[in-house]
C-alpha positions in Angstrom: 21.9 -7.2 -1.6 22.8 -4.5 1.1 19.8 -5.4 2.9 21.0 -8.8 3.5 24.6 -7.7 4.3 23.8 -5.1 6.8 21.8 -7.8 8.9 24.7 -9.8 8.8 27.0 -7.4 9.4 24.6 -6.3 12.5 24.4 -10.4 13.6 27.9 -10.3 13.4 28.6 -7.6 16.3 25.9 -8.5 18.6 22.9 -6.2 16.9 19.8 -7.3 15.9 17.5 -6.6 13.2 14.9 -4.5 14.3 11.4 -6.1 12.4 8.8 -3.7 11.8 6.2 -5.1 13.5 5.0 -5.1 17.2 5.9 -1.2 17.7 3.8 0.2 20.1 1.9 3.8 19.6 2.1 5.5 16.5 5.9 6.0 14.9 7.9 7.5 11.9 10.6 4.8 11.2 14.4 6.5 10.6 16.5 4.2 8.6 19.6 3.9 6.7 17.4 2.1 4.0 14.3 -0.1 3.9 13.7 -3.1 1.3 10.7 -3.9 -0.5 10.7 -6.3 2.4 10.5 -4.4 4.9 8.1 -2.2 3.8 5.7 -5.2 3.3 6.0 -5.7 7.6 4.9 -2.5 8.0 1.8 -2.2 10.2 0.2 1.3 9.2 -1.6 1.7 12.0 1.6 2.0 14.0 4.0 3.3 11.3 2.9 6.7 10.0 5.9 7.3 7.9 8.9 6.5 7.2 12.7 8.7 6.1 15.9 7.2 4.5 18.9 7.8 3.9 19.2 6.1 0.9 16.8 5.4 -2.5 15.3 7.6 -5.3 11.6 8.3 -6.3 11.3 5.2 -8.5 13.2 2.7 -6.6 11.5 -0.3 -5.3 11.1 1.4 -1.7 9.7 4.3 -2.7 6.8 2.3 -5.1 5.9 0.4 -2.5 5.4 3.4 -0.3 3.0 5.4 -2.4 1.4 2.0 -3.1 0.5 1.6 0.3 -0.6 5.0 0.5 2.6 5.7 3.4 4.1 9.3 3.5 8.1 8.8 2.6 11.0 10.5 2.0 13.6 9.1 0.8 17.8 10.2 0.1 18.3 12.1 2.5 21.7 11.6 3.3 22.9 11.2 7.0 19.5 12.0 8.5 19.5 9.0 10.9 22.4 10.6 12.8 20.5 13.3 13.3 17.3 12.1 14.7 17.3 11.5 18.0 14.4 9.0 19.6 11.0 10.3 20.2 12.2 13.2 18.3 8.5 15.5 16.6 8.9 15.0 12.8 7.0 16.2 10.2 7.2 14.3 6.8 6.3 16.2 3.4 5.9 13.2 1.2 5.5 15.4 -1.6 8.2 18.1 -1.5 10.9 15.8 0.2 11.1 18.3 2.7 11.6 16.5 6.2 11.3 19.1 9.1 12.6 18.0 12.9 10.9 19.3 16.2 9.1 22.0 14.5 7.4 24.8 16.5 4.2 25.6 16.7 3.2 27.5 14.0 5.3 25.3 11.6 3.2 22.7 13.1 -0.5 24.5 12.5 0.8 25.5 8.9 1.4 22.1 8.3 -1.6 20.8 10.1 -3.6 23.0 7.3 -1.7 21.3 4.4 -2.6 18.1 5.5 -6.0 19.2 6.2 -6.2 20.9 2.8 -4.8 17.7 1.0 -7.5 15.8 2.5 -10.3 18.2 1.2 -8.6 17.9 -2.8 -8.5 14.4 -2.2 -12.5 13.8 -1.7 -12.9 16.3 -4.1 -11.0 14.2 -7.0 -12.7 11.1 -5.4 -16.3 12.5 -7.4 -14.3 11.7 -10.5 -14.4 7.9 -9.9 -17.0 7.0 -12.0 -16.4 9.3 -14.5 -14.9 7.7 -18.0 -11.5 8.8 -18.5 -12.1 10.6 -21.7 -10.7 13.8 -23.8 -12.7 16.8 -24.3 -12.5 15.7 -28.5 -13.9 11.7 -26.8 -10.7 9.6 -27.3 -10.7 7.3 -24.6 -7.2 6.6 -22.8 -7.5 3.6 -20.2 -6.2 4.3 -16.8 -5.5 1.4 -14.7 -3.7 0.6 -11.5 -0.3 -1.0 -10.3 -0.5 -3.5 -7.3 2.0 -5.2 -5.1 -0.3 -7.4 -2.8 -4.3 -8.1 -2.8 -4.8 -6.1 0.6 -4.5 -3.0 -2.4 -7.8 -3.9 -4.0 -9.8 -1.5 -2.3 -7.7 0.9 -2.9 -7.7 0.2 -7.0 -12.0 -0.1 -6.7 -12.2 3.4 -4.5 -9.8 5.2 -7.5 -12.0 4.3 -10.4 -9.3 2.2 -11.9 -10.9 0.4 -15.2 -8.5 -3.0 -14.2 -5.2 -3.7 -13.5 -2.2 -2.9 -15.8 0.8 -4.3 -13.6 0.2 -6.9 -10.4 4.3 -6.8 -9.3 4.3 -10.8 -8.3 7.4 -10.6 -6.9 5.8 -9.4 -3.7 4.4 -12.7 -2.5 8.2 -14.3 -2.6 9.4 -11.9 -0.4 9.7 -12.4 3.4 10.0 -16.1 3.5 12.2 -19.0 3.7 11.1 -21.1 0.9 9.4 -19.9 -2.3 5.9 -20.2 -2.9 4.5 -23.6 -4.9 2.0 -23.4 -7.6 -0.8 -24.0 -5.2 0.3 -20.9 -3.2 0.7 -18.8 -5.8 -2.7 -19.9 -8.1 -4.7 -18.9 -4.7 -3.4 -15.6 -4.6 -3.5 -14.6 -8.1 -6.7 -16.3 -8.5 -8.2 -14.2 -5.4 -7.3 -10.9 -7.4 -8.3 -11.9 -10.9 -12.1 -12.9 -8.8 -11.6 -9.5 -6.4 -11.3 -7.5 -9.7 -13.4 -9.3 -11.8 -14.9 -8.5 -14.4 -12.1 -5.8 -14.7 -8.7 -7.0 -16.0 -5.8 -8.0 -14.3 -2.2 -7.9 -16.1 0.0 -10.5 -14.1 3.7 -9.8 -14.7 6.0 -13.1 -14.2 9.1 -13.1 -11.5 10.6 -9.6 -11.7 13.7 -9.7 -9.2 17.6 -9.1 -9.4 19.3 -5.7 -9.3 17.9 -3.9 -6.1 15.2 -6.7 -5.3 17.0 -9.5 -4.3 15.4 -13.3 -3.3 18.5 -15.5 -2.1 16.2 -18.8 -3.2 16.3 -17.9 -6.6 19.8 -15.2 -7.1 22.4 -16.9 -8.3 24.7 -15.8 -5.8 26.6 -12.5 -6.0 27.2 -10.2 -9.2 29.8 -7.5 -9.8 26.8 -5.4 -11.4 23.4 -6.9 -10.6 21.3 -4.0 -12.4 22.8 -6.0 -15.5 23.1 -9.1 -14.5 20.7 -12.3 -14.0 17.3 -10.5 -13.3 13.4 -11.2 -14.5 13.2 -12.9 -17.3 16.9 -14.2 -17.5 16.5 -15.7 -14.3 13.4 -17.4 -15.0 14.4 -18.7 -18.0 17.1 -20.0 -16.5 15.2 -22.1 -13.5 12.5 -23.3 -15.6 10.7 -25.7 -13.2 9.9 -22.3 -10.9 8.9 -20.3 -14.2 6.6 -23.3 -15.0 5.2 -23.0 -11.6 4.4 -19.9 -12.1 3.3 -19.9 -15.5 0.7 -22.4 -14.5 -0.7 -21.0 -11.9 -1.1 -17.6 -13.9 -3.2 -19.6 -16.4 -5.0 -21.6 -13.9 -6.0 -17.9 -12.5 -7.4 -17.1 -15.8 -10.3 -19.4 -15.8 -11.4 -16.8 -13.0 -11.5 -13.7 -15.1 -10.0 -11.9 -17.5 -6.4 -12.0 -17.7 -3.3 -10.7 -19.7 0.5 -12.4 -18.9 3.5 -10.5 -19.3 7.7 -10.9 -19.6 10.1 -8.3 -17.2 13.3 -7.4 -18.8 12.8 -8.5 -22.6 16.2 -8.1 -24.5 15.7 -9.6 -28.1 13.1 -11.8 -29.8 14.8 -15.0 -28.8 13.6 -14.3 -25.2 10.0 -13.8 -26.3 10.1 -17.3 -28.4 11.7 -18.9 -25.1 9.3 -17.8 -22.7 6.0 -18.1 -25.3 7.4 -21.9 -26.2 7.2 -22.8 -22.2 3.7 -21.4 -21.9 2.7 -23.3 -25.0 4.0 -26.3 -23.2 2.7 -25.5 -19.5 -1.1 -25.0 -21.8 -0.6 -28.5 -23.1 -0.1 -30.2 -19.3 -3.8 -28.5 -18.1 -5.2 -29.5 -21.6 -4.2 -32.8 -20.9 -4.9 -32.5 -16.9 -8.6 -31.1 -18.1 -7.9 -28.0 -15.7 -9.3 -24.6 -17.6 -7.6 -22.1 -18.3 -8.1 -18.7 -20.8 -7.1 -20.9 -24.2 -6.9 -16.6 -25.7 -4.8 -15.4 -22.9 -2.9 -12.1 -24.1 0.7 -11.9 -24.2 2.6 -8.7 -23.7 6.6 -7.7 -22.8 8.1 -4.7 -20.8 9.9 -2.4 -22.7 12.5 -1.5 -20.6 15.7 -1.7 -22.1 16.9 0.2 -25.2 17.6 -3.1 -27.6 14.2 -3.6 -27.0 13.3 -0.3 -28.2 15.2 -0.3 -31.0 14.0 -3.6 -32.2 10.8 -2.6 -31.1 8.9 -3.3 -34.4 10.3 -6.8 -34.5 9.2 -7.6 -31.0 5.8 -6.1 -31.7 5.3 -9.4 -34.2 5.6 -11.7 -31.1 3.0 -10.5 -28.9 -0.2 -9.2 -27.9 1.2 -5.8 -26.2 3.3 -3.9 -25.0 3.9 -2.0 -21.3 6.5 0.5 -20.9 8.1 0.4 -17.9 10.3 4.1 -17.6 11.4 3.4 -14.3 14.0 1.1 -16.0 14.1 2.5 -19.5 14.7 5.7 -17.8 17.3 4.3 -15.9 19.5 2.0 -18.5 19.1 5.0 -21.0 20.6 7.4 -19.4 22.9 5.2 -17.4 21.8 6.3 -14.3 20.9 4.4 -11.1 17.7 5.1 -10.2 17.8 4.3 -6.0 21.0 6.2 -6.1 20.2 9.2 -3.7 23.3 11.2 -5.9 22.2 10.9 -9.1 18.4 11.7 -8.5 18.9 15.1 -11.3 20.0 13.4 -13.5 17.2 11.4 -13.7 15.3 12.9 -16.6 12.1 11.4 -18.0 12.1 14.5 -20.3 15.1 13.6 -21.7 15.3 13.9 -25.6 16.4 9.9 -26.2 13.8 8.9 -23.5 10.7 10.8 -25.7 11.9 9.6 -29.0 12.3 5.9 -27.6 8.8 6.2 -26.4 7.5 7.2 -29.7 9.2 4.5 -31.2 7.8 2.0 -28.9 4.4 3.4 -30.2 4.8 3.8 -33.5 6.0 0.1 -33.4 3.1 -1.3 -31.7 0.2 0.8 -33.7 2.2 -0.7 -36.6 1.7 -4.3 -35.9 -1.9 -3.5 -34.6 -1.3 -4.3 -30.7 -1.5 -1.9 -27.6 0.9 0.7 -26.3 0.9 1.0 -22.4 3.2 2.4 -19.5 3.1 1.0 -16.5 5.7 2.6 -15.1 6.2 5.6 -12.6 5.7 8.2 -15.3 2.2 7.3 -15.8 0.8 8.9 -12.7 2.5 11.9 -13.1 -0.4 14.0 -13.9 2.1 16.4 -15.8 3.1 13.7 -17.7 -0.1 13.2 -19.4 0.0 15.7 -22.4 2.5 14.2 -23.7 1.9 10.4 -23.3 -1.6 11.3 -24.4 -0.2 13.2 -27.2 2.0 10.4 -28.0 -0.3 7.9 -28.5 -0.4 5.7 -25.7 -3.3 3.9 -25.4 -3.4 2.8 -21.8 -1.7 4.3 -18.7 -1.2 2.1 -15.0 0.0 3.4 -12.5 -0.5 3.7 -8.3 -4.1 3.9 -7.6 -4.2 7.3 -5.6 -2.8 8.7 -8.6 -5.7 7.7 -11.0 -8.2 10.6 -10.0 -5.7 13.6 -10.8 -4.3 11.7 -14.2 -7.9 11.4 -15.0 -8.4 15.2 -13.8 -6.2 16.4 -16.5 -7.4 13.9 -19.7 -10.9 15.2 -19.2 -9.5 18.7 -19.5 -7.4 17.8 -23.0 -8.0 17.7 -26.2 -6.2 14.8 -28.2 -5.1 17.3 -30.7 -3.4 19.6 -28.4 -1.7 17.0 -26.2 -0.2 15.9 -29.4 1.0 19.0 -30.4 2.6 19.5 -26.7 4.0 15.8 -27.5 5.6 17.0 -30.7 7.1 20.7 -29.4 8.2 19.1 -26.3 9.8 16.7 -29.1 11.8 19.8 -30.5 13.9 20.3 -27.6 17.6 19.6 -27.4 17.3 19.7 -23.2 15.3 18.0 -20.3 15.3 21.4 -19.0 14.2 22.7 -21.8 11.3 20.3 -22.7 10.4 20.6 -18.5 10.3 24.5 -19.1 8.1 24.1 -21.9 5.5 21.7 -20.4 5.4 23.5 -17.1 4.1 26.6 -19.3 1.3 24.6 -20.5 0.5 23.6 -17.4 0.6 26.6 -15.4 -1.6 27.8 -19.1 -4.0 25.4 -18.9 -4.3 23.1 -15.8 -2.9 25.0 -12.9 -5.9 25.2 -11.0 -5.3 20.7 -11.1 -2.4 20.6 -9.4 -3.6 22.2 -6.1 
């Protein structure tokens, strides 16, 4: 919502909204913040880069940026003040560090990184065709998260074996009116053909809390992050969760897809939304339009009830997709675009393991698939322990693929799950981040170059 109150607040003393399109030469864009929105108008042959002020590594913003393969860096507090126009920047988009009018030997030490970055980056390119498999052959499946069909490429060129999370959300934003049914079967349908015969996972509506879509919000909440968001809100509008719903299916006669539900609280949710698309299935039956009559069903577990009642909810569907951005987030209580509170953000946490091994044990149990699809998937860190315990698919940005992939081939299913369980042990974040950068600096140091 700040988004849309800052350009009214800027309409309101004579400013105008500067759009990200049309700039001239080649830029690095200085803003207080940016919105999934506005990162969507970003033209990357003109904008390089981009710093603001405000956001965290998982927020929306930042997503979007490694999605689209744009160097970012994001929370750093008050640097639009200090930036003065046609100012020589240099953007580290993977220390945070941010480094005005350097001089020249900054600049040729940096010019090196980049150059160096480039090299690794071919060189994990040669494992694209490899299969993403231990050193002991258990298989994990590696797929990619998209935001708009123009990412495709991208997903093919990383070796990605489908895709585990296509964020629909994107193709409401920027716009006046939503999109119909006819508008949104074309562009699902394009990527389900485009990625064919790989899967695509579609996820339905995701927006509320810091994504906000005035045609569907129902107007303004005290505390959005908890308020009427993904699957609330579609469940609440119907007629546009219908339109979507059909158009998903009508997709699926074009290759193979899997549907899935944001924000799932309790079992009543999953019976709501599964009793619509029983219904919707009965309009194309009777329409004769073809659709996937097996389409797989599968929730986001995101939220700790969901956890908790994880074994229930496992009964109800086809699989499950953790996404940690969120379950990160409402664990801990923290806000995840909050610039402040970006420490405390700890996917090491003690109740953020043990919830994820509860979300596995639960599915294994009812004989369905375990998979994350959020942020901590393509940390190539990470993968010890989600390998270890006993996730069976991982999605994440596509540039990330190769170096996951770079550290499964190098494990062995029985030692990740031994990392899994002594990192388990820990009281601490620290302490479990201590551990695991041992093993790594053990075993796979020579990865993350």
């Amino acid at each position: 919502m700040e988004t849309v109150v800052e350009r009214i607040l800027r309409n309101m003393v004579g400013k105008k909204h500067e759009p990200l399109t049309g700039i001239d030469g080649k830029v690095i864009v200085v803003a207080h913040d940016l919105s999934p929105s506005d990162i969507l108008q970003i033209d990357k042959t003109t904008v390089i880069g981009f710093i603001t002020e405000m956001g965290g590594k998982t927020s929306h913003t930042s997503i979007l940026a490694r999605a689209l393969e744009i160097p970012a860096v994001v929370g750093m507090e008050r640097i639009a003040s200090v930036v003065t126009e046609n100012a020589t920047i240099i953007i580290d988009g993977f220390t945070g560090v941010v480094i005005l009018n350097p001089d020249q030997e900054t600049f040729r030490d940096y010019l090196r990184r980049k150059q160096h970055y480039e090299y690794v980056e071919r060189e994990l390119l040669k494992l694209k065709d490899l299969p993403a498999v231990t050193l002991d052959g258990f298989a994990m499946i590696l797929k990619a998260n998209v935001e708009i069909v123009e990412e495709v490429p991208s997903v093919r060129r990383h070796g990605a074996e489908g895709i585990g999370l296509y964020r629909t959300e994107m193709l409401f934003f920027n716009r006046e009116n939503l999109p119909d049914e006819e508008e949104q079967f074309h562009a699902y349908a394009e990527i389900v053909r485009e990625m064919a015969p790989k899967p695509v996972t579609i996820r339905t509506l995701d927006v509320g809390g810091d994504k906000v879509l005035t045609d569907l919000n129902l107007g303004d909440e005290a505390n959005p992050a908890l308020g009427v968001r993904a699957i609330r809100l579609s469940l609440m509008q119907p007629e546009a969760f219908r339109a979507q719903l059909r158009a998903i299916l009508r997709a699926s006669a074009h290759g193979k897809v899997r549907v899935f539900f944001p924000m799932i609280s309790g079992v009543d949710e999953v019976r709501r939304a599964k009793a619509i698309v029983e219904e919707v299935k009965q309009e194309l039956r009777r329409a004769f339009i073809p659709f996937d009559e097996e389409i797989e069903i599968g929730i986001m577990i995101e939220i700790p009830s969901a956890v908790i009642i994880a074994d229930l909810l496992a009964r109800e569907v086809d699989f499950f997709s953790v996404g940690t951005n969120d379950l990160i987030q409402y664990s801990l209580a923290i806000d995840r675009t909050n610039e402040h509170l970006s420490a405390l953000y700890e996917p090491l946490h003690p109740a953020v393991l043990r919830s994820l091994k509860m979300v596995v044990e639960a599915a294994h149990g009812a004989g369905i698939a375990a998979c994350i699809c959020g942020e901590m998937a393509g940390e190539p860190e990470y993968l010890p322990i989600l390998l270890g315990l006993g996730f069976d698919e991982l999605s994440m940005n596509a540039v990330s693929i190769p170096r996951v992939k770079k550290i499964l081939r190098r494990c062995t299913k029985k030692e990740a799950e031994a990392v899994a369980a002594r990192a388990m042990t820990y009281a601490t974040a620290q302490e479990a981040e201590s551990y695991l950068r041992s093993v790594i600096a053990a075993r796979f140091s020579d990865s993350f170059d």
